[in-house]
N, C-alpha and C positions, 0 to 999 in steps of 0.2 A: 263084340263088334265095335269097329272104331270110325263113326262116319261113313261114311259109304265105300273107302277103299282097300280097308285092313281090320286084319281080326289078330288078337292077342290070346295067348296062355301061357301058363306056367309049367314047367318043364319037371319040376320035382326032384332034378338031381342032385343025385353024391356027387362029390361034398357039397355042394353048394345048386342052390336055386336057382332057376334064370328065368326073365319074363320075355320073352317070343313076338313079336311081330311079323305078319303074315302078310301080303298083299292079296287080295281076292282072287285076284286075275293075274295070271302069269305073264312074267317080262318078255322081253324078243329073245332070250336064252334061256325061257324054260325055268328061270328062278323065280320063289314066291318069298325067300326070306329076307326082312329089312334089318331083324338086329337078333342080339343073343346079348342080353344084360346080366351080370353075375348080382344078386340083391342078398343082402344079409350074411352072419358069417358062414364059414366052413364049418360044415356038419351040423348045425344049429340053424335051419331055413327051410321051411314048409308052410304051403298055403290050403287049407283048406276050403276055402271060400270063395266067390266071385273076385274076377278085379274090376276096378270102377275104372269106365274108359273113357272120354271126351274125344273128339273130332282128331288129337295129338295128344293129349295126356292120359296115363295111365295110372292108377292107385293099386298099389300090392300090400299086405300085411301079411306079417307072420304069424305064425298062427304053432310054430314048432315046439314041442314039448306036453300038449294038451292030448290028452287021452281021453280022462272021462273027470269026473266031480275030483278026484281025490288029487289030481293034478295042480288043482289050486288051493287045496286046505295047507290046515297049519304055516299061512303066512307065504308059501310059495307063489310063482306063478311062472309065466312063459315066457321064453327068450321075446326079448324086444323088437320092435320093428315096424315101420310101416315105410313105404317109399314112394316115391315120385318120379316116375320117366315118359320123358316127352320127344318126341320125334324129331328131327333134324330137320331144319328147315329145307334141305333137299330132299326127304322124304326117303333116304341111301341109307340112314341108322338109327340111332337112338343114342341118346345120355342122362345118364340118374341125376334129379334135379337135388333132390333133398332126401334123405331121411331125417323121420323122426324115433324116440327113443323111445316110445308109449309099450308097455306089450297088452296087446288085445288076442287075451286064449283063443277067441274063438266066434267073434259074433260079424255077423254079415254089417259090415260099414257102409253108409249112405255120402254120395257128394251133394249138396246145394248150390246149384248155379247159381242159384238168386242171390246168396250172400257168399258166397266164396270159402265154405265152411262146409271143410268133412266130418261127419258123426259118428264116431265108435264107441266101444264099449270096453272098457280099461279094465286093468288088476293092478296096482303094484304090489311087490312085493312086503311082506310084513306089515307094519313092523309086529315082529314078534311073530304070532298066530293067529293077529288077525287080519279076515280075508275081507280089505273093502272093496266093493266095485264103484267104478266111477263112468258117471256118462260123460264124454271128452271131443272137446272140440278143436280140429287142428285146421289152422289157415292155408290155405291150400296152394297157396301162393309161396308163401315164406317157410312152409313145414313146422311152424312153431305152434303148440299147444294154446289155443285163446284160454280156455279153462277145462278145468274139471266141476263136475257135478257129483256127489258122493249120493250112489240110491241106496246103501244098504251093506251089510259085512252078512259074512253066511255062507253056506253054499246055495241058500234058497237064492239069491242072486246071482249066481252062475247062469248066464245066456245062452252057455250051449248050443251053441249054432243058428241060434236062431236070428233075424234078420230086425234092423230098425226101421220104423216107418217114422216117417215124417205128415205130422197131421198137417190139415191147411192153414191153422191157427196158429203155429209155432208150438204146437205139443208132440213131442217125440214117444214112441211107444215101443217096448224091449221087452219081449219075452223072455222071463226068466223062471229057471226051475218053481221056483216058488209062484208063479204066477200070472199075471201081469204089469209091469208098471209104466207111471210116465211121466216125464221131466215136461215143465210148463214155462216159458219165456217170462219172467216176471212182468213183465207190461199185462202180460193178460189178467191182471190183478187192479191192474190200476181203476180207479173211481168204484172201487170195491163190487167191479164185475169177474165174475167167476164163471166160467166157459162148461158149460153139460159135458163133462169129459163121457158121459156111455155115447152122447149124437157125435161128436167125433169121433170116437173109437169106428162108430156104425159107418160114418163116411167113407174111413181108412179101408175097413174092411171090402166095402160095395167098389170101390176104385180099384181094391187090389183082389 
């Protein structure tokens, strides 16, 4: 849902994907579509996951190439992708703002209003055989990568579909095969205070 007048989805097509804009309520001709965007390349574009939608912007990743664990061993990983499409100021279409080059297999990404920072969960490829993952944050504004965070190589770090939560303290939380883990804001260190990560976990949880 996008605000209170338009709802978004992905289409899933050959060769290529497209993300969808709907109006609720139908025009004085009976029409409810406002665009049909082509994202990522031919034959290489599938989402399996939510898209993240604000009042005019919408977030898509690709998610194409991901099967199961052995999709990202020996150093592989998944066509790249993530995008940016924002509504037309007359509310008649759409146009893709940005992509970026990140490939995220497979884990549900979070946007933060508050700082203008979307959260996913990365692979790149290699080098070699090994499989690192990275917690990754892109500007949402500009589509440019602020950093990566490296949690782990393995497949016990494969996220597998699973979703990021955003604690209220700036600790991010990512289910991954092996576990669970989480990335902490270094300020939460500072004056050698250290945050009860199980009472936030608990919060995360009771909120969601």
């Amino acid at each position: 849902l996008m605000g209170t007048s338009f709802i978004t989805i992905t289409d899933n097509a050959d060769p290529r994907m497209h993300v969808l804009v709907y109006r609720r309520a139908r025009e004085a001709d009976g029409s409810r579509q406002v665009c049909s965007i082509p994202v990522f390349e031919e034959g290489k574009s599938a989402t399996e996951n939510s898209l993240i939608a604000t009042e005019r912007s919408i977030i898509v990743e690709n998610n194409y190439g991901y099967r199961n664990f052995q999709s990202t061993l020996f150093g592989r990983t998944t066509e790249p992708g993530i995008s940016r499409i924002d509504l037309d100021a007359n509310e008649k279409g759409c146009h893709l703002v940005w992509t970026n080059g990140e490939s995220v297999p497979n884990a549900v990404s979070q946007l933060s209003l508050s700082n203008g920072l979307l959260y996913t969960y990365t692979k790149d490829e290699g080098p070699e055989q090994t499989n690192a993952w990275y917690f990754t944050a892109i500007d949402f504004e500009t589509g440019k990568t602020v950093y990566k965070q490296l949690t782990g190589t393995g497949f016990l770090y494969d996220s597998h579909y699973s979703a990021i939560y955003l604690g209220p303290n700036g600790t991010a939380f990512v289910g991954v095969a092996g576990g669970l883990l989480s990335v902490q804001d270094e300020r939460l260190f500072q004056n050698d205070t250290v945050l009860d990560i199980r009472d936030q976990l608990q919060r995360v949880l009771e909120e969601n």
